[in-house]
C-alpha positions as CSV (number, residue, x, y, z in Angstrom):
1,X,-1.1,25.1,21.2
2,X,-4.6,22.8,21.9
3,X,-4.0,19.3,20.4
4,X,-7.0,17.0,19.9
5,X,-6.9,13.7,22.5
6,X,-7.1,10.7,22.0
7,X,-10.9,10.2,22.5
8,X,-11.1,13.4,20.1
9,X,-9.6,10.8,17.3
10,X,-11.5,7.9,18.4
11,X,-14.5,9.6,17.8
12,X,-13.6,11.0,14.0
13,X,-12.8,7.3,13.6
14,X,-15.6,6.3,14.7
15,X,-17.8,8.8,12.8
16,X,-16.6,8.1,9.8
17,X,-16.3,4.7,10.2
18,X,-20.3,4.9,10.7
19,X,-20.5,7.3,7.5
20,X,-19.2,4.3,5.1
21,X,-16.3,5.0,5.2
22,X,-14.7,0.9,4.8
23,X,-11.2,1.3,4.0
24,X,-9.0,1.7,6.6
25,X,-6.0,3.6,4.9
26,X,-8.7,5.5,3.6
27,X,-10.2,6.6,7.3
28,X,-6.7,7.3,8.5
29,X,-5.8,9.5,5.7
30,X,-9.4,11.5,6.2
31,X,-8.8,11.2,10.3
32,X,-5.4,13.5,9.7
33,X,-7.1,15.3,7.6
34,X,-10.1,16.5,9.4
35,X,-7.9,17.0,12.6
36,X,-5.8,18.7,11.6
37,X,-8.7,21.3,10.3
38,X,-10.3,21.3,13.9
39,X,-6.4,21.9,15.7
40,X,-6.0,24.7,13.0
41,X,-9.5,26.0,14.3
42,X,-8.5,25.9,17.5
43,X,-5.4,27.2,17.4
44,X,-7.1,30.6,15.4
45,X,-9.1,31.7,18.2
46,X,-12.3,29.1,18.3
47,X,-12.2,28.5,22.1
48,X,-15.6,26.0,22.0
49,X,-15.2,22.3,22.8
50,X,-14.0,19.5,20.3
51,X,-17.6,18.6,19.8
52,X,-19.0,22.0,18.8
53,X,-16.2,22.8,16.4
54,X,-16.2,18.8,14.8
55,X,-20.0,19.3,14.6
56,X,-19.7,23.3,12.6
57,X,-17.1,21.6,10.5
58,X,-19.2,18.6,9.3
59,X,-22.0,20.5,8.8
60,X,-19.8,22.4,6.4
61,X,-17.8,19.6,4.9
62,X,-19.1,16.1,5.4
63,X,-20.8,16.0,1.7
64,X,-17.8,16.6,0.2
65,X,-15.9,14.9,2.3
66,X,-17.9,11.8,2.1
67,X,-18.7,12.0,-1.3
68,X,-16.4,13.7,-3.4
69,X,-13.3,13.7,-0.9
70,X,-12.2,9.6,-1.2
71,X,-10.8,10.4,-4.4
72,X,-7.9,12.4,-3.4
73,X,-7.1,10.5,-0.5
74,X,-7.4,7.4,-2.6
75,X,-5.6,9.3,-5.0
76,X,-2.2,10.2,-2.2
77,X,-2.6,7.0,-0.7
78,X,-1.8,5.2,-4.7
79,X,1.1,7.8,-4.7
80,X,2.5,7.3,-2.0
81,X,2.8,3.4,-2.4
82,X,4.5,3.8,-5.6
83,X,6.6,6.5,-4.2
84,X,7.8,3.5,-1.1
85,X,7.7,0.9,-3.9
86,X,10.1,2.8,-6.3
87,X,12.2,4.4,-3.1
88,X,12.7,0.6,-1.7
89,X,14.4,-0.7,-4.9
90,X,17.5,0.6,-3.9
91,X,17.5,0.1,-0.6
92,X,20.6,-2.0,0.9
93,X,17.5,-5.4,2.0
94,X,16.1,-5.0,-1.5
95,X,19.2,-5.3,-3.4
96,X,20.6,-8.0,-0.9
97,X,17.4,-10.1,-0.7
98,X,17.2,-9.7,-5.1
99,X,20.7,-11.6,-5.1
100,X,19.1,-14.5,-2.9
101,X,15.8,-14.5,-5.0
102,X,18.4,-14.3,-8.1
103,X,19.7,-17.3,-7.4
104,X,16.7,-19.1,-6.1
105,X,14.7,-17.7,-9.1
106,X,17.1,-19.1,-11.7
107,X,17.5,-22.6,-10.0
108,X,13.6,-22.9,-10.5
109,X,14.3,-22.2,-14.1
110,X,17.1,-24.5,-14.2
111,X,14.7,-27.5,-12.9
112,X,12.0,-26.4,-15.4
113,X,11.6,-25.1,-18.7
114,X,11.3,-21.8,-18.7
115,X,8.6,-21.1,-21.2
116,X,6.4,-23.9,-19.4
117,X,3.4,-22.3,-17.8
118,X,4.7,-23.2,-14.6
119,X,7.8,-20.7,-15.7
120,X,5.8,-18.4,-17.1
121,X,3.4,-17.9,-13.9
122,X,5.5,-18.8,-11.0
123,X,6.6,-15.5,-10.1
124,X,3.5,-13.5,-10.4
125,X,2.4,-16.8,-8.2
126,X,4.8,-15.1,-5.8
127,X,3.9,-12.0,-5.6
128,X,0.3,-12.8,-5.5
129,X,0.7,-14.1,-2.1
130,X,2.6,-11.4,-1.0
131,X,-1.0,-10.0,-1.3
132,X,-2.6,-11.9,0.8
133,X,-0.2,-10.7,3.4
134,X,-2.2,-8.0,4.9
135,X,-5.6,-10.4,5.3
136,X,-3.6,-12.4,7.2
137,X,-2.5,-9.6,9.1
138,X,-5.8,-7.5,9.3
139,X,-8.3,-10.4,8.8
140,X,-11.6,-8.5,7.1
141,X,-10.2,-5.3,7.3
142,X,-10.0,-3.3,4.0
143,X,-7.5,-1.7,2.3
144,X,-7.2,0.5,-0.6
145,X,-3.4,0.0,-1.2
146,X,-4.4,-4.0,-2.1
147,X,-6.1,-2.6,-4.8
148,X,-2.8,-0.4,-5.9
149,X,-0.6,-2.9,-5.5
150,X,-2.8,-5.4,-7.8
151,X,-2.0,-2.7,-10.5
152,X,1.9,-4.3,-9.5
153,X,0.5,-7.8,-10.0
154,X,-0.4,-6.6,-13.6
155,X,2.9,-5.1,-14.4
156,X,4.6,-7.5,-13.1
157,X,2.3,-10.4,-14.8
158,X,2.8,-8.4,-18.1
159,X,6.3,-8.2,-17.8
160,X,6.9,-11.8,-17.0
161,X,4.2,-13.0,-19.5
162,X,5.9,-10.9,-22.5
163,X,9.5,-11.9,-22.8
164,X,9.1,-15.4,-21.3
165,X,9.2,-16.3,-25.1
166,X,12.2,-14.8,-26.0
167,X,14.3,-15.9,-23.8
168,X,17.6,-18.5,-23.6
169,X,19.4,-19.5,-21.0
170,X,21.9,-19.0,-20.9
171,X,22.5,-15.8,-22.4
172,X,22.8,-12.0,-21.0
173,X,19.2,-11.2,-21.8
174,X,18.1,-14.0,-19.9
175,X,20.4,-12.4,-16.8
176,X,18.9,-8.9,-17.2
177,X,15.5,-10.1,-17.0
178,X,15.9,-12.5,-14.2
179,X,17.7,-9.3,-12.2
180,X,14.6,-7.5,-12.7
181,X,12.6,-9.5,-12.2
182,X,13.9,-10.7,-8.5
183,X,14.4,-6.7,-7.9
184,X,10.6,-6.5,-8.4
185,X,9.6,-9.2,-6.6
186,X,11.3,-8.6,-3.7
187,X,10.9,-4.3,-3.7
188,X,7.2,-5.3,-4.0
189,X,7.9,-7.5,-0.8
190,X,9.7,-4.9,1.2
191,X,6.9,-2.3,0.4
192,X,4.2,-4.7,1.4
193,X,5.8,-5.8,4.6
194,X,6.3,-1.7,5.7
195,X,2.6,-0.5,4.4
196,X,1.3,-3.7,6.9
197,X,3.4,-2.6,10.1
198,X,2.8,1.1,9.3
199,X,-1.1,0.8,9.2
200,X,-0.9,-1.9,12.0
201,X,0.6,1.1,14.5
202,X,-1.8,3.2,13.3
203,X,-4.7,1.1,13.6
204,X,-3.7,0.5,17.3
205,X,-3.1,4.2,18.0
206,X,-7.1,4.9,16.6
């Protein structure tokens, strides 16, 4: 079975990288993508070089692909962060950190009020810097999933935002929100941490 090298992948990277194509989650997911269309080419009989057949196929494809083709792989690359996100949140570190951040979380509250603005936007404080965790990783690199997981920020801002007002501490509605709250925070955490040291292997490997 022919396999491309790794020059073969450098240079779809680099192609694509010179077609405008910014976002590096968004490369990778098009770099699998077109490779694996040249290895199935390949493997059917096509016995010309890398070059000839990556050349025929983006001749065929690279409108398309350049045009038309971000979408779905902006589109898998949304899904599959909310599929981590929603897988990490009962993982044994999420649940375990979320009983540390429970208890950290409600001594903030306990020092101030909770319906004072700093109570109210503290947490989405939070998990706004866990944003900025893959530009200090990556630097200028771009990302797509940054722009999925400000969707988070919202949810979470909304969430927060909404019952601030109705809550009393102590009572058992105070308890449940606080639980999911910390869950949130630190599944969001978790799934931030992985998608960094996932794309930060793969980066190195293009």
């Amino acid at each position: 079975m022919r396999k491309l090298t790794l020059e073969d992948i450098q240079f779809i990277d680099t192609y694509l990288r010179n077609s405008d194509i910014h976002y590096e989650d968004v490369r990778i997911e098009m770099i699998d993508h077109v490779a694996s269309e040249i290895e199935y080419r390949m493997n059917e009989g096509d016995t010309r070089d890398f070059y000839h057949i990556f050349k025929e196929y983006m001749v065929e494809n690279k409108a398309s692909l350049l045009k038309e083709g971000s979408k779905p792989f902006n589109w898998k690359i949304f899904k599959s962060v909310s599929i981590k996100f929603l897988k990490n949140l009962v993982t044994w570190q999420v649940l375990l950190g979320s009983i540390g951040c429970f208890w950290i979380f409600n001594e903030i509250y306990s020092y101030f009020y909770i319906d004072s603005v700093w109570g109210s936007f503290f947490p989405t404080f939070l998990l706004v810097l866990v944003a900025f965790i893959p530009l200090i990783v990556f630097g200028k690199k771009k990302f797509s999933f940054i722009g999925n997981f400000a969707i988070l920020v919202s949810i979470f801002f909304s969430f927060n935002y909404y019952f601030i007002p109705y809550l009393e501490k102590p009572s058992t509605f105070y308890y449940i929100y606080l639980g999911v709250l910390t869950l949130f925070f630190v599944g969001s955490l978790k799934t931030m941490i992985s998608l960094v040291v996932f794309y930060k292997k793969r980066i190195q490997m293009a």
